[in-house]
C-alpha positions as CSV (number, residue, x, y, z in Angstrom):
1,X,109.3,118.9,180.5
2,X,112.2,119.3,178.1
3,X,112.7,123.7,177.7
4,X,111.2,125.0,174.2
5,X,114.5,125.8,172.7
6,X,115.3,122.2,173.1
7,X,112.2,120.5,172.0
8,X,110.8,122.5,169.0
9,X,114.0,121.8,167.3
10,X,113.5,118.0,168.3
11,X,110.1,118.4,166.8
12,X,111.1,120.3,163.5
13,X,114.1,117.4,163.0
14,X,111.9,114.4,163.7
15,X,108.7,115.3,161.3
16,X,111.8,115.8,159.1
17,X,113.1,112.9,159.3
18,X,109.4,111.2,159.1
19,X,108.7,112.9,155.5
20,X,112.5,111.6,154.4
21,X,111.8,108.1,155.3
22,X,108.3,108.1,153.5
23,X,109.8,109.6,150.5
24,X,112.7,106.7,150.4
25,X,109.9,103.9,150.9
26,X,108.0,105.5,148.2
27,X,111.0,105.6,145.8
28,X,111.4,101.8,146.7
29,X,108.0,100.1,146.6
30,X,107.6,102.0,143.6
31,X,109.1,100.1,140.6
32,X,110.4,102.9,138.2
33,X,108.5,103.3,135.2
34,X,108.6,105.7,132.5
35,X,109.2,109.2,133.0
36,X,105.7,111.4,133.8
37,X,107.2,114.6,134.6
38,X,105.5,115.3,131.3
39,X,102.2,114.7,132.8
40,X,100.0,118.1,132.9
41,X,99.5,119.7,136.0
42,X,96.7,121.6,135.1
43,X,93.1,121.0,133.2
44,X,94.3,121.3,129.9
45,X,90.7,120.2,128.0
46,X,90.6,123.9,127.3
47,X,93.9,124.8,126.8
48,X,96.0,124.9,124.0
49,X,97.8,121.7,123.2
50,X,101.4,122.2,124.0
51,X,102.8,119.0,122.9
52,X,104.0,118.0,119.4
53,X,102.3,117.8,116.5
54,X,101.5,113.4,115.5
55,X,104.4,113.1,113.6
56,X,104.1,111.7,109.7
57,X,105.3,108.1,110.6
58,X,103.2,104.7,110.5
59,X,104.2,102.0,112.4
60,X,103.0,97.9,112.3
61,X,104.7,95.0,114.3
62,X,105.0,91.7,112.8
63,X,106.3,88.3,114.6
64,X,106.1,85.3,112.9
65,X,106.7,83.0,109.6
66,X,106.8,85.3,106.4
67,X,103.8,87.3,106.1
68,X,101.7,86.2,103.9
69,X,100.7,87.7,100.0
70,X,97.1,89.3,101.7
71,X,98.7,91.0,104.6
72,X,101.2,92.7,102.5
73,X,98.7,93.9,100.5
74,X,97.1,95.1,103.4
75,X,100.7,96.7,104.3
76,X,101.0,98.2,101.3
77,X,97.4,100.0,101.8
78,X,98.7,102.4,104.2
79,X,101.8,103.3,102.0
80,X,99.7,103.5,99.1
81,X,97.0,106.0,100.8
82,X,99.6,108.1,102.3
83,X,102.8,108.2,100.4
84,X,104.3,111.0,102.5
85,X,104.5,109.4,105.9
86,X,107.7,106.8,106.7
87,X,106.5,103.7,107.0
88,X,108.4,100.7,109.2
89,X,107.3,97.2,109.9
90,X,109.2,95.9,112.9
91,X,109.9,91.9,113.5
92,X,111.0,90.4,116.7
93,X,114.1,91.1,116.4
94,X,113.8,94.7,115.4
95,X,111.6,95.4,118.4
96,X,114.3,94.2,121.0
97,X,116.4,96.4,119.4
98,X,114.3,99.6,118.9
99,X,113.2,99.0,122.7
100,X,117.0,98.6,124.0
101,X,117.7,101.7,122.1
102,X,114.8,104.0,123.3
103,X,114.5,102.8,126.9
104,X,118.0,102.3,127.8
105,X,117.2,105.1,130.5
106,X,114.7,103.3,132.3
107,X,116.1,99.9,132.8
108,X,112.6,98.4,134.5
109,X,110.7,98.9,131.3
110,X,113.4,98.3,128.9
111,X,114.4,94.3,130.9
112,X,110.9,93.7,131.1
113,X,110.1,93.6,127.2
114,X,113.2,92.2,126.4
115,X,112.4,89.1,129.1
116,X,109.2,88.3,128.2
117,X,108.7,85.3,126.3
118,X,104.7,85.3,125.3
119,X,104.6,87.0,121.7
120,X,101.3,88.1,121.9
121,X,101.8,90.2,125.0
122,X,105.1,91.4,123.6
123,X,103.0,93.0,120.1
124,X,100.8,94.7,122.5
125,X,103.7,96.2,125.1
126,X,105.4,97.3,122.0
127,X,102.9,99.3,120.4
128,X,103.2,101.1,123.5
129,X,106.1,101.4,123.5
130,X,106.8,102.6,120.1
131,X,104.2,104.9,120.2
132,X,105.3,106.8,123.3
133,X,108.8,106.9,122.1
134,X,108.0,108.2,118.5
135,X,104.3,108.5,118.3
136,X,102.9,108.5,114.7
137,X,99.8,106.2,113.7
138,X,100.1,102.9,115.1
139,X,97.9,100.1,113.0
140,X,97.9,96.0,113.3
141,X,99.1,94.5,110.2
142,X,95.6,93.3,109.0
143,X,94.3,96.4,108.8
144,X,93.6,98.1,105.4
145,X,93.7,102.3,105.0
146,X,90.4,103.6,103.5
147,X,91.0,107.3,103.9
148,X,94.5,109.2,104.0
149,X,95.8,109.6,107.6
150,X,96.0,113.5,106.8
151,X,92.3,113.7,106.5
152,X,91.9,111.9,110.0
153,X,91.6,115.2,112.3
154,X,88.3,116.1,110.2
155,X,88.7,119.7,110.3
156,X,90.7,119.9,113.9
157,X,93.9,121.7,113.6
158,X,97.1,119.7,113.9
159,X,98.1,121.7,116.9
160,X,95.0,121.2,118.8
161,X,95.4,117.2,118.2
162,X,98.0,114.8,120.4
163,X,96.6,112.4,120.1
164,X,93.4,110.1,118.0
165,X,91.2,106.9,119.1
166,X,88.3,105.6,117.7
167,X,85.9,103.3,119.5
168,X,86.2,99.3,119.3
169,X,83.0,98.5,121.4
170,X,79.7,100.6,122.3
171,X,77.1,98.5,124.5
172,X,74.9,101.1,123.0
173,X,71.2,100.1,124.4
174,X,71.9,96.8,125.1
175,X,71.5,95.4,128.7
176,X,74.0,92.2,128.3
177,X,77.5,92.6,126.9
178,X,78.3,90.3,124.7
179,X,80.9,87.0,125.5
180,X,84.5,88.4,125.3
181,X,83.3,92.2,126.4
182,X,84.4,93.4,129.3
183,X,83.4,97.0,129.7
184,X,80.0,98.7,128.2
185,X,82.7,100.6,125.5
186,X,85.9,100.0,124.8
187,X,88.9,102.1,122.8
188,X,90.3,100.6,119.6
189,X,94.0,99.5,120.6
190,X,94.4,98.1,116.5
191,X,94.9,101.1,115.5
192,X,95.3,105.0,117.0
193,X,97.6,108.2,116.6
194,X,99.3,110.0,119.2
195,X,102.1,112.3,119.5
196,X,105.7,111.4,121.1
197,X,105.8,111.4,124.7
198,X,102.6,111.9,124.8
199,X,101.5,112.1,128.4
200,X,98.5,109.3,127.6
201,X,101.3,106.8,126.1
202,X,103.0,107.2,129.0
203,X,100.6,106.6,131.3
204,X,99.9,103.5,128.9
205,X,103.5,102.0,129.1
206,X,103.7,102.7,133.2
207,X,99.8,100.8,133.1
208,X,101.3,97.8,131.2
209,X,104.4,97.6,133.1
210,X,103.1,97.0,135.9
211,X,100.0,94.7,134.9
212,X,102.4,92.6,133.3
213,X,104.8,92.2,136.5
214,X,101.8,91.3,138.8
215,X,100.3,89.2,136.2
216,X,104.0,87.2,136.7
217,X,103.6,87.3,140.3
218,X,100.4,86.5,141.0
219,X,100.6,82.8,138.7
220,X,104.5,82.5,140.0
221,X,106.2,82.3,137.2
222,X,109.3,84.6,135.7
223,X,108.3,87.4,132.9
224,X,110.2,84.7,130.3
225,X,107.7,82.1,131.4
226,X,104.5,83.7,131.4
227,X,101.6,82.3,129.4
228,X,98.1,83.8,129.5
229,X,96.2,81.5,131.3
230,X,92.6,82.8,129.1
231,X,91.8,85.2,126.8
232,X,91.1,87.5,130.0
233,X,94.8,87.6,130.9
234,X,95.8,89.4,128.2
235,X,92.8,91.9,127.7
236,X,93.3,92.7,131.4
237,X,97.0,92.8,131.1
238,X,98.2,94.4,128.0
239,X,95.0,94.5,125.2
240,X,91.6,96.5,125.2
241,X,90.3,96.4,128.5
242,X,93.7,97.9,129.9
243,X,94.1,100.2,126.7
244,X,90.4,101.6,127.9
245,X,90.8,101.8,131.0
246,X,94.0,104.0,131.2
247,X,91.9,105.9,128.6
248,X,89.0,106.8,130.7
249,X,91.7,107.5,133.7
250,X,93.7,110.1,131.7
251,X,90.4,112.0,130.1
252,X,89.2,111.9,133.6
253,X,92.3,113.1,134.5
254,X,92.8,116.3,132.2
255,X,88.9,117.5,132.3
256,X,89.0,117.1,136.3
257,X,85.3,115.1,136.6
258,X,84.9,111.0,136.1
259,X,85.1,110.0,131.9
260,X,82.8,106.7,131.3
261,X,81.4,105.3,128.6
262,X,78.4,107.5,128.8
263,X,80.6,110.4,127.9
264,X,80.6,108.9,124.2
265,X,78.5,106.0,123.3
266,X,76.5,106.4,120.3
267,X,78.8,109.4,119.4
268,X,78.7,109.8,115.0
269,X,81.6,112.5,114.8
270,X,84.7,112.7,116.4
271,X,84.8,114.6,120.0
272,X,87.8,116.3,121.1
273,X,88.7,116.2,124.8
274,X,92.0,118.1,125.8
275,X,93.9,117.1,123.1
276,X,92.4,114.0,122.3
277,X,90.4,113.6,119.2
278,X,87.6,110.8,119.9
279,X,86.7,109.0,116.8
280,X,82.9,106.7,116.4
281,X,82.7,103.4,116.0
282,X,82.5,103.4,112.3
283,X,85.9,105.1,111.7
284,X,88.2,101.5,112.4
285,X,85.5,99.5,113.6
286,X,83.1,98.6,110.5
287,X,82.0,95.1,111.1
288,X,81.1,95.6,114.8
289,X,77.4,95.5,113.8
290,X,76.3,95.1,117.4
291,X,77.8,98.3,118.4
292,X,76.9,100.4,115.4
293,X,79.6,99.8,113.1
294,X,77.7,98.2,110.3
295,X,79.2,96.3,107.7
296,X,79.3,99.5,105.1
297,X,82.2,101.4,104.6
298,X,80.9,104.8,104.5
299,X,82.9,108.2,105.1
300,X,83.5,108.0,108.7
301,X,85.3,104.9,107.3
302,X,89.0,105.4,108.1
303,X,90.4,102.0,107.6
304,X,89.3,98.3,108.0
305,X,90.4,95.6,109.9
306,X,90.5,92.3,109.1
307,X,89.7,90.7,112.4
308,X,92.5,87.6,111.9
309,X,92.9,87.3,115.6
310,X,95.0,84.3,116.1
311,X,96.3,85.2,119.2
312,X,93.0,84.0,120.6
313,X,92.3,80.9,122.6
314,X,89.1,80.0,120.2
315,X,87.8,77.4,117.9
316,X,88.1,79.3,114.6
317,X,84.7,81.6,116.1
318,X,84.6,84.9,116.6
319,X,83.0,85.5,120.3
320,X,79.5,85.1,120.0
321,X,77.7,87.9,119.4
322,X,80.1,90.6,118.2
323,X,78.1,90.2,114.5
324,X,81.7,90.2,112.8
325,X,81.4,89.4,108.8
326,X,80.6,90.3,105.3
327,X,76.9,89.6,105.2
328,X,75.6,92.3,102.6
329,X,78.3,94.6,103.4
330,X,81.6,95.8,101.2
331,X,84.0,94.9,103.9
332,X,86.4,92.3,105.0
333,X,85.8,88.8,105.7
334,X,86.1,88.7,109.9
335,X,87.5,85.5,110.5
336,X,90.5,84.7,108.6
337,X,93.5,83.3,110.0
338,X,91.9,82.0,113.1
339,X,93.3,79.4,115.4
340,X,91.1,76.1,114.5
341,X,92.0,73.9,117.8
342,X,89.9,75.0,120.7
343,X,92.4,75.9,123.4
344,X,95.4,76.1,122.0
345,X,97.7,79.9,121.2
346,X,98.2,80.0,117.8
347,X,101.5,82.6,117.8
348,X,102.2,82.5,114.3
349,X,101.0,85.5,112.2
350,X,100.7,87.6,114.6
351,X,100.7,91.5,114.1
């Protein structure tokens, strides 16, 4: 037996050691992602919101031929209802450069937009990525405003609001979900506020990262070759299902018990978790009639969306049973601009 003053110190330097090497294999196997130091560390769904305020900005992505005479009327909406906010459209090109500019500091995220070569997946990466950067209201480009952006927070303060999403899909009583529906309620990713940095963007952008790297890996290509295999891939990867589902983590998260649909299906009037203002279904979602949405815009109405779509691998249908269309209602026909050969990415228009 080795004497105390000799092995205690062995001991001490050896769990040392143990906790150094654990800490450099976590650095390591971890890809870097964005920074979450701004993550709370405390429940904050009673606290004061300390973050900034959603800046007065409106933001909508656009790759593709020239966009067409209805979807810059549909632009022009949003800078027509709220004259006051700056308002930026950014192409392909614009992107790269906006995301080379605001994520120089974290090389992983920044190389793996700029490589990727599927345009569908880069829209929905971006709109991450803007919004964490900037924050403002992001909003696709077929999407018309109904209502101002300032009246949005329905009587919350500014300061108590970081950021706002409304709800795409509610299962509501029904026992089947319907073809294309993943989860019993999902988050509207079309359109949604949040403030810069804001802790749930980040999360989003580290989420997406990730997905998108194992997505490569697991069909064995390169981030410049991969293609959605299915309509799943990118819903999984980069669109609703992930959107939701970092959504439900973070609320979770903040109020320190398990966030699921229950928490808000059938809601009529926003809900306010920490700082996150939870709009219903009606707000950007009239035209889901099998959720609750109706086809009416009424006051909840914040703005519309057109449903164009044509990132989908579909034969000019919208999934069956998602009740999308204008029967007897003063909204938006749901269907235009789909893809027409069964199979096949349509990447043009796409925004």
């Amino acid at each position: 037996m080795f004497p105390s003053a000799i092995w205690r110190p062995l001991v001490v330097s050896f769990t040392i050691a143990v906790i150094l090497v654990y800490s450099w294999i976590g650095k390591i196997a971890r890809p870097p992602g964005p920074d979450v130091a701004t993550w709370p560390n405390q429940d904050i769904s009673s606290q004061p919101n300390t973050l900034q305020p959603i800046p007065r900005k409106i933001w909508q992505l656009w790759i593709g031929r020239p966009i067409p005479e209805d979807v810059q009327r549909s632009i022009k909406s949003w800078t027509d209802k709220n004259p006051s906010h700056a308002h930026t459209v950014l192409d392909d090109q614009d992107g790269r450069e906006f995301v080379r500019q605001h994520y120089s500091h974290d090389p992983y995220v920044m190389n793996t937009y700029l490589e990727l070569g599927e345009s569908i997946l880069r829209l929905d990466y971006l709109r991450y990525l803007v919004m964490a950067a900037h924050g403002g209201i992001y909003t696709d480009t077929d999407t018309t405003a109904v209502r101002p952006i300032d009246s949005w927070l329905d009587g919350h303060s500014d300061k108590s609001v970081g950021a706002m999403i409304g709800l795409e899909f509610d299962m509501l009583q029904n026992t089947e979900l319907p073809s294309g529906i993943f989860m019993p309620l999902q988050f509207c990713q079309w359109s949604f506020a949040s403030s810069a940095h804001h802790p749930l963007m980040n999360r989003v952008v580290q989420a997406v990262t990730r997905e998108l790297h194992d997505l490569a890996l697991t069909t064995g290509v390169s981030l410049s070759e991969l293609r959605p295999r299915n309509n799943q891939d990118v819903l999984f990867a980069t669109g609703p299902v992930r959107w939701s589902r970092e959504i439900f983590a973070y609320l979770s998260y903040i109020t320190g018990t398990e966030m699921t649909h229950r928490n808000f299906t059938g809601i009529t009037e926003p809900v306010l978790v920490g700082d996150v203002l939870i709009l219903p279904i009606k707000a950007f979602a009239v035209g889901m009639r099998s959720s609750g949405g109706g086809v009416d815009i009424v006051n909840e109405t914040l703005a519309l969306h057109g449903f164009r779509g044509s990132w989908k691998m579909r034969g000019g249908q919208m999934p069956k049973g998602l009740d999308m269309g204008d029967k007897g209602g003063k909204r938006r026909r749901g269907n235009e601009g789909a893809g027409e050969e069964q199979g096949k990415w349509k990447e043009e228009d796409a925004g």
